[in-house]
C-alpha positions in Angstrom: 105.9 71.2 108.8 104.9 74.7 107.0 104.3 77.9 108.3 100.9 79.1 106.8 100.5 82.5 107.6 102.0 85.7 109.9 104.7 88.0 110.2 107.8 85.8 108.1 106.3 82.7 107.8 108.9 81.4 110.2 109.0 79.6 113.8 111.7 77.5 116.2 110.8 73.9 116.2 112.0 71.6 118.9 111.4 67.7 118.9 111.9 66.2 122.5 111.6 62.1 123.2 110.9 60.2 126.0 113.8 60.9 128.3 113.5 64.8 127.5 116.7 64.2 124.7 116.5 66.6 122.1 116.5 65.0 119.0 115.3 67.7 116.1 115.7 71.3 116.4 116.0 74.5 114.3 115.1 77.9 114.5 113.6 80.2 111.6 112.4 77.6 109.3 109.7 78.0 107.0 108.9 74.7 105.9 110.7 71.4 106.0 110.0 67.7 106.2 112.2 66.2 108.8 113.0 62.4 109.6 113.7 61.0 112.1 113.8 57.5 114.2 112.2 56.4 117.5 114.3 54.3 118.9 113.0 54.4 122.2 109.1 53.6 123.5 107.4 57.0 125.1 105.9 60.1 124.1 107.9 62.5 122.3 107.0 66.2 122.2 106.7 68.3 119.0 107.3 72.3 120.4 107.1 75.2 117.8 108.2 78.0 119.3 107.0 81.8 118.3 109.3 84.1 120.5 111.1 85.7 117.9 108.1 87.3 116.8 105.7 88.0 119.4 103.1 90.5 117.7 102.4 87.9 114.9 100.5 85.0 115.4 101.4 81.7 113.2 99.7 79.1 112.0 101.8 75.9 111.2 100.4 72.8 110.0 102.5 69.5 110.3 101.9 66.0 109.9 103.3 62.8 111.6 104.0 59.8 109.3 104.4 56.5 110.6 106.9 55.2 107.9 107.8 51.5 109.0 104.7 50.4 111.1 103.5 47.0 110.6 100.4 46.7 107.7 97.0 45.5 108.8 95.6 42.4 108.1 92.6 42.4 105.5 90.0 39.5 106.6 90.1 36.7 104.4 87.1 35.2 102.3 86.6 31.6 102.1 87.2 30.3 98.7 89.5 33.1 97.4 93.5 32.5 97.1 96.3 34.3 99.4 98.3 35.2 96.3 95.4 37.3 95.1 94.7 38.7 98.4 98.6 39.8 98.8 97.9 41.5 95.6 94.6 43.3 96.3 96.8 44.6 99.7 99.6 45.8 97.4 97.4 47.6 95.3 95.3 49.3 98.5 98.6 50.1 100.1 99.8 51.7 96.7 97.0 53.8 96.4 97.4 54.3 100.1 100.8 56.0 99.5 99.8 57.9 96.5 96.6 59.3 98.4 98.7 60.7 101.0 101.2 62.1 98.4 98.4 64.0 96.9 97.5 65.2 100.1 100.6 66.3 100.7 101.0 68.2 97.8 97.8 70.0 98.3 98.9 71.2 101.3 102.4 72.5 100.1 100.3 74.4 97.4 97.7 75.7 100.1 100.7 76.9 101.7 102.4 78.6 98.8 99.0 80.5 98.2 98.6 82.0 102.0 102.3 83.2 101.4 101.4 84.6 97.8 98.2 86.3 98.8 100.0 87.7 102.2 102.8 89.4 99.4 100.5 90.4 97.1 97.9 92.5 100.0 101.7 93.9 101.1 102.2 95.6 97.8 99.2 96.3 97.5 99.0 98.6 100.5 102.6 100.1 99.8 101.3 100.7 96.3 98.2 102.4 97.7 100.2 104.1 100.7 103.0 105.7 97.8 99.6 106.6 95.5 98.6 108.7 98.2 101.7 110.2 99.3 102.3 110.9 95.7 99.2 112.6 94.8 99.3 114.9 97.9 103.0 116.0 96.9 101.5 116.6 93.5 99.0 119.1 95.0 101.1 120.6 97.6 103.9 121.0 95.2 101.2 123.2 92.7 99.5 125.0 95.3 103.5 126.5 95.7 104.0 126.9 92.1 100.6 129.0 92.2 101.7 130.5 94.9 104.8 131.5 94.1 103.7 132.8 90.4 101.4 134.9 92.1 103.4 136.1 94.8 106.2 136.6 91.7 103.5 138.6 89.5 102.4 140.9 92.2 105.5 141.8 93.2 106.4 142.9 89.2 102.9 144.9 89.3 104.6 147.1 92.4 107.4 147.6 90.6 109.7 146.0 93.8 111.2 142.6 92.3 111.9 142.7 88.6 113.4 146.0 86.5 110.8 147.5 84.3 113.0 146.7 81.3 113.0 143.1 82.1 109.4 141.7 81.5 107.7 142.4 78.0 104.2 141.5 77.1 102.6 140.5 74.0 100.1 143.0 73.1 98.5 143.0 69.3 100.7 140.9 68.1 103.8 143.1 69.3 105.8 143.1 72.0 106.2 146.0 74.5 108.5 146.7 77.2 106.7 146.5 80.8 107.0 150.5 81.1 104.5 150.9 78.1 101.9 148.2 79.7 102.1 149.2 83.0 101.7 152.5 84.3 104.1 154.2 87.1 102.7 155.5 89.8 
């Protein structure tokens, strides 16, 4: 069983047999292979459960494996031996195993790459959503400075924040206190 995509990548899971005994169960679980054995004749029930997180849909993908069933007789040829037909079967039934293996390893890595992409378009949009934020700080925190210069400068022109004696101003190379630049009204 994996989780391949939404909200945490994690669902209940609750296997039932025929008499409605619970044999398997967990809750939050990303991803597990679970084993178990029917020991009695019946439907069992397979239940993944989504109630923990009920704005995200899920998709889960799971597979049932039949480990112990009995092996299906190839038809035989007239004229060829059973030794070599017992080790044609061994050698379908290997490559049986390993096909499924491969399989099953595709699908873990098909699974890693849904939750990889769905962390890499989060930071992405966090990195896009602070970009923003940080930019319009940027200009809202120079429009102030402007503002506040300006506001700071005008008020020195009236004569009503800063003593004439404090400010001096280049002017041919030398400086000059603000009494000398500025005229008083």
């Amino acid at each position: 069983m994996q989780v391949q995509s939404g909200g945490s990548f994690d669902v209940d899971y609750k296997v039932t047999g025929p008499n409605e005994k619970v044999i398997l169960d967990g809750s939050k679980e990303r991803q597990g292979d679970f084993v178990f054995t029917a020991n009695d004749i019946g439907e069992y029930s397979f239940c993944f459960s989504n109630d923990m997180s009920t704005f995200a849909e899920k998709m889960v993908d799971f597979e049932i494996a039949i480990e112990n069933e009995a092996k299906a007789e190839l038809p035989s040829k007239q004229g060829t031996s059973p030794e070599h037909l017992s080790s044609l079967e061994e050698s379908l039934f290997k490559l049986s195993g390993q096909l499924s293996t491969i399989a099953r390893n595709q699908k873990y890595f098909r699974t890693r790459e849904n939750r990889n992409f769905s962390t890499v378009r989060s930071t992405e949009s966090r990195i896009f959503n602070f970009s923003i934020i940080e930019s319009l700080m940027m200009v809202t925190m120079s429009c102030l400075q402007v503002f506040v210069v300006r506001f700071f400068f005008q008020g020195a022109r009236k004569g009503g924040i800063l003593p004439h004696s404090c400010l001096c101003y280049p002017l041919l190379g030398r400086l000059l206190p603000v009494d000398h630049v500025f005229a008083s009204p």
